[in-house]
One Martini backbone bead per residue (centre of mass of N, CA, C, O) as a GRO file, in nm:
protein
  280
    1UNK     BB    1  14.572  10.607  11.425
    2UNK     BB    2  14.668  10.394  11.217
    3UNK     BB    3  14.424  10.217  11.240
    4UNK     BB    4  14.203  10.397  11.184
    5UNK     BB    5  14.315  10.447  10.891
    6UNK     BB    6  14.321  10.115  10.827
    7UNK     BB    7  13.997  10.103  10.849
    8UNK     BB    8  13.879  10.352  10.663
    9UNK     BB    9  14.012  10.147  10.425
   10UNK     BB   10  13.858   9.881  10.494
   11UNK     BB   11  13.583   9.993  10.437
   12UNK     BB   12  13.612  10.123  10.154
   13UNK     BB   13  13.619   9.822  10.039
   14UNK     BB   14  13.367   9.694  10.156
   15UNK     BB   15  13.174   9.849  10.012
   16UNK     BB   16  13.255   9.793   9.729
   17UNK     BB   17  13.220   9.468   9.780
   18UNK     BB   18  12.883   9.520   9.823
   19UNK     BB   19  12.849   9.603   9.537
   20UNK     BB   20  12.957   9.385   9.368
   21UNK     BB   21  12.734   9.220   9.548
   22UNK     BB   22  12.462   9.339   9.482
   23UNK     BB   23  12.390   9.535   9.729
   24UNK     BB   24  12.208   9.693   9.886
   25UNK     BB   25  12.182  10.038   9.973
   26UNK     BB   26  12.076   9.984  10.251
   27UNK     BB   27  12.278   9.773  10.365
   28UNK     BB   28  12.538   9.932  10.306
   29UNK     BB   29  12.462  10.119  10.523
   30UNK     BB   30  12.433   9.948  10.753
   31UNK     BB   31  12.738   9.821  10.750
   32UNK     BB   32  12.864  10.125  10.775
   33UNK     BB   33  12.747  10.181  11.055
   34UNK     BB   34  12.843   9.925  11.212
   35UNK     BB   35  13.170   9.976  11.132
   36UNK     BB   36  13.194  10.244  11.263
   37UNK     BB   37  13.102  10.177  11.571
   38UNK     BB   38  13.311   9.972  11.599
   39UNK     BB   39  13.574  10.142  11.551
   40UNK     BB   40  13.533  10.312  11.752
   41UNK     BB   41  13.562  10.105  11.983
   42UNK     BB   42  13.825  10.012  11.952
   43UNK     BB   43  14.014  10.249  11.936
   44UNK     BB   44  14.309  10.136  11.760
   45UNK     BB   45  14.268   9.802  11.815
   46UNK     BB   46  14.301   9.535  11.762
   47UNK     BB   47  14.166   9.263  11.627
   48UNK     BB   48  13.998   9.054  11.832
   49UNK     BB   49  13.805   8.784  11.977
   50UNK     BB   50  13.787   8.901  12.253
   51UNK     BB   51  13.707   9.183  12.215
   52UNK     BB   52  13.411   9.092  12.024
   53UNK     BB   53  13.286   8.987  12.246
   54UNK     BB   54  13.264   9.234  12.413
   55UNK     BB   55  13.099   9.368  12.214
   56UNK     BB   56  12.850   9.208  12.203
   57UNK     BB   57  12.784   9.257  12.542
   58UNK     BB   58  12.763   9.546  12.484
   59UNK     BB   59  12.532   9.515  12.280
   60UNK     BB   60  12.349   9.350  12.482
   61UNK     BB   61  12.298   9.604  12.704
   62UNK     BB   62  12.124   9.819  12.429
   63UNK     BB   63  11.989   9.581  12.308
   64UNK     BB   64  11.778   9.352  12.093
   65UNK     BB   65  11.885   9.059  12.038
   66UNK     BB   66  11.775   9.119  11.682
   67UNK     BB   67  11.987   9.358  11.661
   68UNK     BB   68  12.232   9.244  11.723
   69UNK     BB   69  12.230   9.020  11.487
   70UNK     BB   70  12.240   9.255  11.291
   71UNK     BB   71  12.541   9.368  11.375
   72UNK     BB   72  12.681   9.064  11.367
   73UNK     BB   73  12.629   9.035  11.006
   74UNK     BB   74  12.830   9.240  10.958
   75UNK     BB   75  13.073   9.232  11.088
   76UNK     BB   76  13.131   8.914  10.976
   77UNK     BB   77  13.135   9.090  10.669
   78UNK     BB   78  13.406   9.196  10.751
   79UNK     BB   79  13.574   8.976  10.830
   80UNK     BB   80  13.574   8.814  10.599
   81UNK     BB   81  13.715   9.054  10.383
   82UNK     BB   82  13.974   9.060  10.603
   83UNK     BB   83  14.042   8.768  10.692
   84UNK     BB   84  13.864   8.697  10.990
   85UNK     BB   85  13.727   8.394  11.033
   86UNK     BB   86  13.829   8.353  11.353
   87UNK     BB   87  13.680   8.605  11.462
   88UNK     BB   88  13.358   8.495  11.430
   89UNK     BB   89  13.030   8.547  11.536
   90UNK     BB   90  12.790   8.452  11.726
   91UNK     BB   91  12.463   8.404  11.727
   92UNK     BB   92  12.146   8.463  11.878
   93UNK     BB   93  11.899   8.274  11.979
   94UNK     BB   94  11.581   8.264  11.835
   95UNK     BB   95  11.281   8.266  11.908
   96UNK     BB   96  10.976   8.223  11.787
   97UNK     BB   97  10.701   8.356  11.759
   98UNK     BB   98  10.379   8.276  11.821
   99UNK     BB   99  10.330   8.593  11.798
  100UNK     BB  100  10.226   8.909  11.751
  101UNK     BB  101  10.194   9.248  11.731
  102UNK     BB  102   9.890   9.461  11.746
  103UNK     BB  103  10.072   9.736  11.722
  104UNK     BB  104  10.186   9.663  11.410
  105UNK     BB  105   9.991   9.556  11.280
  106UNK     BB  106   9.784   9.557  10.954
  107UNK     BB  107   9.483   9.575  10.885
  108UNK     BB  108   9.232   9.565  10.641
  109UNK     BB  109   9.079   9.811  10.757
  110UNK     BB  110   9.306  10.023  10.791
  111UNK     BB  111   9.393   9.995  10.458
  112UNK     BB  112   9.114  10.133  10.396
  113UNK     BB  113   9.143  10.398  10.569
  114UNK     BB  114   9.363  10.478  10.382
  115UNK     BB  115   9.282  10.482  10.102
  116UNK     BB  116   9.063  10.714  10.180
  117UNK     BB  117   9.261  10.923  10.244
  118UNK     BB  118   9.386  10.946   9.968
  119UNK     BB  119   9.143  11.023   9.810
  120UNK     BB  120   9.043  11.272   9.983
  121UNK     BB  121   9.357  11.425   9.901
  122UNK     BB  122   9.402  11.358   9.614
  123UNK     BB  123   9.648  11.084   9.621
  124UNK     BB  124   9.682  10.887   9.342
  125UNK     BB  125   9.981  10.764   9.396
  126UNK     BB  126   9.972  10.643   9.675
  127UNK     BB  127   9.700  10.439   9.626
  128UNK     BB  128   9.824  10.300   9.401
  129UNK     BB  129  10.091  10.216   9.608
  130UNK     BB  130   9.945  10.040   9.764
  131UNK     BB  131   9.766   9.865   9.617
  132UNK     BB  132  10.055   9.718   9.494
  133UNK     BB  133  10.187   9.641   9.726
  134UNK     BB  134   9.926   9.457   9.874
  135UNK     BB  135   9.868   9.306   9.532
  136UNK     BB  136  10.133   9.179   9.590
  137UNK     BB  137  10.419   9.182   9.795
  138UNK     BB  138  10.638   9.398   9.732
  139UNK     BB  139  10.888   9.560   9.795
  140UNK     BB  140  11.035   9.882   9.781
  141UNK     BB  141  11.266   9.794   9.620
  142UNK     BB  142  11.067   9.713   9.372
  143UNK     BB  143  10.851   9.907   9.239
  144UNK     BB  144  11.063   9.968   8.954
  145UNK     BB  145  10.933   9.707   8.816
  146UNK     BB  146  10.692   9.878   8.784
  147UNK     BB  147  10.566   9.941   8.439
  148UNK     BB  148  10.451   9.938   8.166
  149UNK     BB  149  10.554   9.686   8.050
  150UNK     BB  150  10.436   9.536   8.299
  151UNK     BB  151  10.123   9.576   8.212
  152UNK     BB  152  10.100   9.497   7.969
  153UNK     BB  153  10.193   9.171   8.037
  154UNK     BB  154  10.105   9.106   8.352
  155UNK     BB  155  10.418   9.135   8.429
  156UNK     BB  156  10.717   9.111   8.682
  157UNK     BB  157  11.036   9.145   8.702
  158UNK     BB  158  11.251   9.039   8.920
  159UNK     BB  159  11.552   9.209   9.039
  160UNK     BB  160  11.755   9.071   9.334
  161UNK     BB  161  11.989   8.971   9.498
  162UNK     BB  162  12.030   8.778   9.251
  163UNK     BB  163  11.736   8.751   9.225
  164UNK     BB  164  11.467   8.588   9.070
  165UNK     BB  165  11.108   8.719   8.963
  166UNK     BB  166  10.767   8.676   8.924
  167UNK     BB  167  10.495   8.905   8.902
  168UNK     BB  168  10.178   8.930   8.889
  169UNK     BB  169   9.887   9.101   8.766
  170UNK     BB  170   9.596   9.176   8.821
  171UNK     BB  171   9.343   9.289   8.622
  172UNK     BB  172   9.264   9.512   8.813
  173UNK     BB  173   9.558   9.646   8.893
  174UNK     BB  174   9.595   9.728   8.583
  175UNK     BB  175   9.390   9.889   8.520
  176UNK     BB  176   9.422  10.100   8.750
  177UNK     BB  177   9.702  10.182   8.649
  178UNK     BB  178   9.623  10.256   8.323
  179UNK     BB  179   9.469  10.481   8.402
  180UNK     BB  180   9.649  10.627   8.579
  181UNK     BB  181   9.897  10.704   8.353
  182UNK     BB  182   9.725  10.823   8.172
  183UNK     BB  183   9.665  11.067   8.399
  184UNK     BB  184   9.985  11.152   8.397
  185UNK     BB  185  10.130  11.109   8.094
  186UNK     BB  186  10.245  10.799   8.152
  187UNK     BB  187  10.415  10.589   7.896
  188UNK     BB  188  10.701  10.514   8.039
  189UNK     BB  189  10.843  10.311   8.274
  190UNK     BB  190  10.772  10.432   8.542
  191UNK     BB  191  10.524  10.435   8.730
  192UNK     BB  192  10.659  10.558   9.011
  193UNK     BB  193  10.759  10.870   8.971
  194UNK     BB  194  10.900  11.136   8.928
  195UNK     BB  195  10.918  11.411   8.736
  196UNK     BB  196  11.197  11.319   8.609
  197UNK     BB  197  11.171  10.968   8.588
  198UNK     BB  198  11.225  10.839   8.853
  199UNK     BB  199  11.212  10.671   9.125
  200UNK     BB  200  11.123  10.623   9.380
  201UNK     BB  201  11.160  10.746   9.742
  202UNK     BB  202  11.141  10.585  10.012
  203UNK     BB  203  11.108  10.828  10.237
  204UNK     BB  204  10.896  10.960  10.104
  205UNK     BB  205  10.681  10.731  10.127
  206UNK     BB  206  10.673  10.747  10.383
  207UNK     BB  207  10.588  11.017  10.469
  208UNK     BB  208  10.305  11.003  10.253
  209UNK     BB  209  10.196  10.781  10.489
  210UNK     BB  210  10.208  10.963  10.758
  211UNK     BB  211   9.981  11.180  10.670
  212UNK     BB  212   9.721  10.986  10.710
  213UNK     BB  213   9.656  10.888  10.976
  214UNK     BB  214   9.481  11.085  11.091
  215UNK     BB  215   9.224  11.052  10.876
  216UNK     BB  216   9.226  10.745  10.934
  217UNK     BB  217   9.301  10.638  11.225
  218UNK     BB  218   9.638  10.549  11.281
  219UNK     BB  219   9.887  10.430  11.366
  220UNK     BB  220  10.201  10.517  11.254
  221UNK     BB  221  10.382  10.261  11.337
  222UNK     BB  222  10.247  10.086  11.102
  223UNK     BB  223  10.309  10.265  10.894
  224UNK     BB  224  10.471  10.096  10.606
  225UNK     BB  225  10.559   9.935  10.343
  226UNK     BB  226  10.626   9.622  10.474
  227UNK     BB  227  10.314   9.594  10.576
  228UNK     BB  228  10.181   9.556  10.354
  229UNK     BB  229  10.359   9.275  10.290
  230UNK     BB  230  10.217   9.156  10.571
  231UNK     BB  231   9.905   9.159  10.445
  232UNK     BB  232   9.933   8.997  10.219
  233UNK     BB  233  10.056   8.728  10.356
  234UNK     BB  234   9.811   8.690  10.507
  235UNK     BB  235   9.562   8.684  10.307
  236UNK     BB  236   9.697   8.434  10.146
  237UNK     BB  237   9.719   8.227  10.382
  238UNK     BB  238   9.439   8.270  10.453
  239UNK     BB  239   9.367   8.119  10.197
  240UNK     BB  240   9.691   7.926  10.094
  241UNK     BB  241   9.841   7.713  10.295
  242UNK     BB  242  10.143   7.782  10.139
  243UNK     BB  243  10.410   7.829  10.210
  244UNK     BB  244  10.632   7.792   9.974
  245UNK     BB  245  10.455   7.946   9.780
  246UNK     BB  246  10.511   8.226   9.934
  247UNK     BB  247  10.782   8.232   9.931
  248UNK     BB  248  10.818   8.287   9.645
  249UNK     BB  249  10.611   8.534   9.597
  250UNK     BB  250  10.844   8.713   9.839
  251UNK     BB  251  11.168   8.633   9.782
  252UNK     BB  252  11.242   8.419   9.981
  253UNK     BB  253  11.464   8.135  10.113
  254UNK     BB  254  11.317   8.105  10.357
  255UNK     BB  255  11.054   7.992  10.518
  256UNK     BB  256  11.110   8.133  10.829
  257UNK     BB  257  11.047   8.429  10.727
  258UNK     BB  258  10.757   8.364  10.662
  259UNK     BB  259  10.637   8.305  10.898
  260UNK     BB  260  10.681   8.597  11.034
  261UNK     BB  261  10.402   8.662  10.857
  262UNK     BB  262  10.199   8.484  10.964
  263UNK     BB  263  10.165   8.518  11.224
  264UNK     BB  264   9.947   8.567  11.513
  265UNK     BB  265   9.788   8.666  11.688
  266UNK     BB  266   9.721   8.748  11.985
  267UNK     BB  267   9.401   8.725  11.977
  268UNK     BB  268   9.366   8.453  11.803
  269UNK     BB  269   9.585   8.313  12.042
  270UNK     BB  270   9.357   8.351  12.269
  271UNK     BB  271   9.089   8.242  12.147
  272UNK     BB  272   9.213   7.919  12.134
  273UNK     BB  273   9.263   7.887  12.398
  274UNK     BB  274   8.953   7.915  12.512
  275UNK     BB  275   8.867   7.655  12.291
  276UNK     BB  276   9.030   7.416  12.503
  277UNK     BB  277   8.871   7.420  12.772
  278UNK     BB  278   9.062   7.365  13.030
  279UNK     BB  279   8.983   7.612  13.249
  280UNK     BB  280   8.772   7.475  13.537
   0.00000   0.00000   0.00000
């Protein structure tokens, strides 16, 4: 009983340590969510390199391997705080996949008729919450950076998790948007904000973009903030074959994590086998 009570005294102060490290709020949220699951898992007995490998194994028994590795960089950055790098566990090597799941893609076709759904419903701020996330490719807690001031200057500055980056308006996403701000009121601040001139929250978004799939006839799915962010990063990739300038464009730090924005499908990847008629 004392260890798990040394364990919620360890976890709050990682938690700290986490918003020291300016780690966004998801993450926060995330870590803690794994080293409470870890700590249940533990029940009072000491961290032990031999322990931390069954719970690995034991996570690999109920989770997608891809799943694992995400609940195991939080474990790792806790032992990191606590001071237990000699039990700090490997990673599972994951095959990059040749294609993407086309259950999952978010098509440009889909996002034209996610668009007309939104204007159906007279629902202005989501129509330009899209074309802004689709027409940059920036992330959803990014948003906040969309400004008043950075329509007039014709770009954000984004800075998160310690980096920074500018992102461009093109003239046309401007437009509308200086048009939307002015129909709404909005002079200051943030473009997307709530009554009281907040930054719109992420869930909220979530759920006002569930509600179109029905009359775009879209599956659920698909629908999320970051598919936005996937279909940019395809458009963009399929005019300008440049990984490199992607991942500036989306502030990624490795290219690697660029490359599974830009996979092909499964049917464009089936397309290829076919013309390359080896199949006699």
């Amino acid at each position: 009983m004392e260890k798990e009570k040394s364990y919620a005294s360890h976890l709050e102060g990682f938690k700290d340590s986490l918003h020291r490290n300016e780690k966004s709020q998801a993450t926060i949220k995330k870590y803690t969510r794994e080293i409470g699951q870890l700590i249940d898992y533990l029940n009072g007995r000491k961290i032990t390199k031999d322990l931390l490998i069954d719970y690995r194994e034991y996570l690999q028994n109920l989770n997608l391997v891809q799943t694992v590795n995400g609940k195991l960089s939080a474990i790792n950055a806790f032992l990191e705080y606590m001071g237990l790098q000699c039990c700090k566990l490997k990673l599972f090597r994951v095959q990059r996949a040749a294609f993407v799941d086309e259950k999952r893609e978010l098509t440009e076709q889909e996002y034209k008729r996610l668009l007309d759904a939104a204007k159906k419903q007279d629902d202005d701020r989501l129509y330009h919450l899209m074309l802004t996330i689709a027409g940059t490719g920036i992330r959803i807690s990014e948003l906040k950076f969309i400004t008043i001031d950075a329509l007039e200057k014709g770009q954000a500055k984004i800075y998160l998790k310690g980096k920074g980056r500018t992102i461009l308006l093109q003239k046309s996403l401007r437009t509308r948007l200086m048009k939307y701000v002015k129909g709404q009121g909005i002079r200051e601040g943030y473009v997307f904000q709530t009554k009281s001139g907040k930054p719109l929250d992420r869930s909220n978004i979530c759920h006002d973009m569930k509600k179109l799939c029905k009359l775009a006839e879209v599956e659920p799915g698909k629908v999320f903030p970051h598919n936005f962010r996937h279909l940019f990063a395809r458009t963009f990739y399929a005019i300008e074959k440049n990984l490199a300038h992607l991942a500036d464009i989306l502030g990624h730090s490795s290219i690697e994590t660029t490359r599974i924005y830009v996979a092909a499908s499964a049917k464009a990847y089936e397309e290829t086998l076919d013309k390359m008629c080896l199949l006699l």
